[in-house]
N, C-alpha and C positions, 0 to 999 in steps of 0.2 A: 257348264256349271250354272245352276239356278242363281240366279241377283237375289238372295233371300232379302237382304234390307231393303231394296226396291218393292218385292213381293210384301211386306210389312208393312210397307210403307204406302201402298197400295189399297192396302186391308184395311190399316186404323186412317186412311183420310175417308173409308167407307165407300171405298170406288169400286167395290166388286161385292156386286148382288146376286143373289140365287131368285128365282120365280121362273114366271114365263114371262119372254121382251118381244117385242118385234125387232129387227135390226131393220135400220136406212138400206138394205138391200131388197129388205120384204120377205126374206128369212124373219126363223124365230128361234128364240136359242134359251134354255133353262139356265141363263148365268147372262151379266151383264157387269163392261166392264163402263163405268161413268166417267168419262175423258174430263167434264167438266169438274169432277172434286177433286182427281188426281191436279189438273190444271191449275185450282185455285188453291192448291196446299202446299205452301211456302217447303217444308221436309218433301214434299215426293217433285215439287220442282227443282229443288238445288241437286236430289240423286239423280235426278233425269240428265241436267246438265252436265255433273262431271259423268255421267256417263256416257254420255254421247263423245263429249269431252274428250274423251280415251279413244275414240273410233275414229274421228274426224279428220284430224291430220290441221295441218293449213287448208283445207277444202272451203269454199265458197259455200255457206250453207243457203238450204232452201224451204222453206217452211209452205204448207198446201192449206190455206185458208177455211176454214177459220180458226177449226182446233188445235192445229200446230203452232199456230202464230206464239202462244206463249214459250213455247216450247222452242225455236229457234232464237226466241229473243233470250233467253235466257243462256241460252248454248253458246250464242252471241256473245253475250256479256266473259263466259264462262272464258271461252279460248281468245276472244280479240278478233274473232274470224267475221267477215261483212256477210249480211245476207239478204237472201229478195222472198218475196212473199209472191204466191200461184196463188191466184184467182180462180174458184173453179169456173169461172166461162169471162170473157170482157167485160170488162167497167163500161159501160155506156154513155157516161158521160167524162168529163174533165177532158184526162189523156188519153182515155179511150182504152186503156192496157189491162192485159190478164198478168203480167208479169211488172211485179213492182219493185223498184232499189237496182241496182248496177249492177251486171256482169258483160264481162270481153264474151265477145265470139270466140269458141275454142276453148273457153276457161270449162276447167273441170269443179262439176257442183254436183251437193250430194243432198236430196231430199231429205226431211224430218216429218216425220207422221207421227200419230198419235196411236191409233190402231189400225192394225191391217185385218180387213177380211178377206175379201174377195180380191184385192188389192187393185181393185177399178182406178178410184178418187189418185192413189199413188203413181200408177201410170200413166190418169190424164197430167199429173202435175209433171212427169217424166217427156211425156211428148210436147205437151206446153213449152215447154225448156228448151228441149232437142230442137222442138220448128224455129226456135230462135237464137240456136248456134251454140248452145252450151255441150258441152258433155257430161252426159249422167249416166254413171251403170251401176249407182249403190243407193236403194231406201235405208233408211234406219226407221225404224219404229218401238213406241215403249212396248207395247201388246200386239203380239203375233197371235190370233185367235185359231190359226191353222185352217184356217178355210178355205183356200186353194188361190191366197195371195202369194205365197213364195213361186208356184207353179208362175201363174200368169206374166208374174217379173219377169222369170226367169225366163221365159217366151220370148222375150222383149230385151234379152242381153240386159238383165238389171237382178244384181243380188239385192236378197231379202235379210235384213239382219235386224232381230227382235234382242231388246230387252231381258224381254219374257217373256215367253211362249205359254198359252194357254195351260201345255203340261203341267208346266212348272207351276203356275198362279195355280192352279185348279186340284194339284196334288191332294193337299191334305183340306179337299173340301167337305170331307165330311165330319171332320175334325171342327171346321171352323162352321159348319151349319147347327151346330150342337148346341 
């Protein structure tokens, strides 16, 4: 069942464009979804939160730097749940860490993404975790763009669980290009 208030909410922060984009993959795609308006709009971050909210459980959350980060901290706020922040590569100086905030070895954590395509950046933040003793076998993501991230998870013993799948956002695009 599509998150239609999410999907709205989505639209009027103007986080979903029609043109031609390049994507951080080097793909190009006739639609673009802007992680950073969604991010900065007070309504489509408090949806994101209780929705995540609802999936989450008492799980350790994890958030993949950089455009997650509001997004776990809010999810944070939301459930009381502790969470750490993936680096995509090591900090080079201070502590020297790609994983930042506390979890046990063994402790079970669930990633927070923003968008998935390809779902690369999701499963470095997945083995990032793993080499350091957590266990993860669930992304959440707001935007599943269907690009052969749920595949590549799912390689890797890690379910993929979107928000909203490109389907849905994209349904009645030619409705909202008008």
């Amino acid at each position: 069942m599509p998150n239609r208030e999410l999907i709205a909410a989505l639209k009027n922060a103007d986080a979903v464009r029609f043109g031609e984009f390049e994507l951080s993959h080097g793909g190009t795609s006739d639609y673009y979804v802007d992680k950073y308006l969604f991010e900065t709009d007070p309504d489509c971050l408090q949806l994101i939160a209780e929705a995540f909210a609802e999936r989450v459980g008492d799980t350790k959350l994890a958030g993949v730097a950089l455009g997650a980060v509001p997004l776990v901290a809010v999810t944070s706020v939301e459930t009381g749940n502790p969470y750490v922040v993936v680096r995509k590569k090591t900090k080079e100086y201070g502590t020297a860490k790609r994983v930042e905030g506390r979890f046990d070895e063994g402790e079970e954590v669930v990633v927070l993404e923003d968008i998935a395509t390809t779902g690369k950046s999701a499963l470095d933040a997945v083995e990032a975790l793993r080499e350091m003793g957590a266990v993860v076998d669930r992304v959440l993501v707001v935007v599943d763009r269907e690009e052969g991230a749920r595949e590549l998870l799912a390689d890797h013993d890690v379910e993929l669980e979107a928000l909203v799948s490109a389907t849905d956002l994209l349904a009645d695009r030619d409705a909202d290009a008008a």
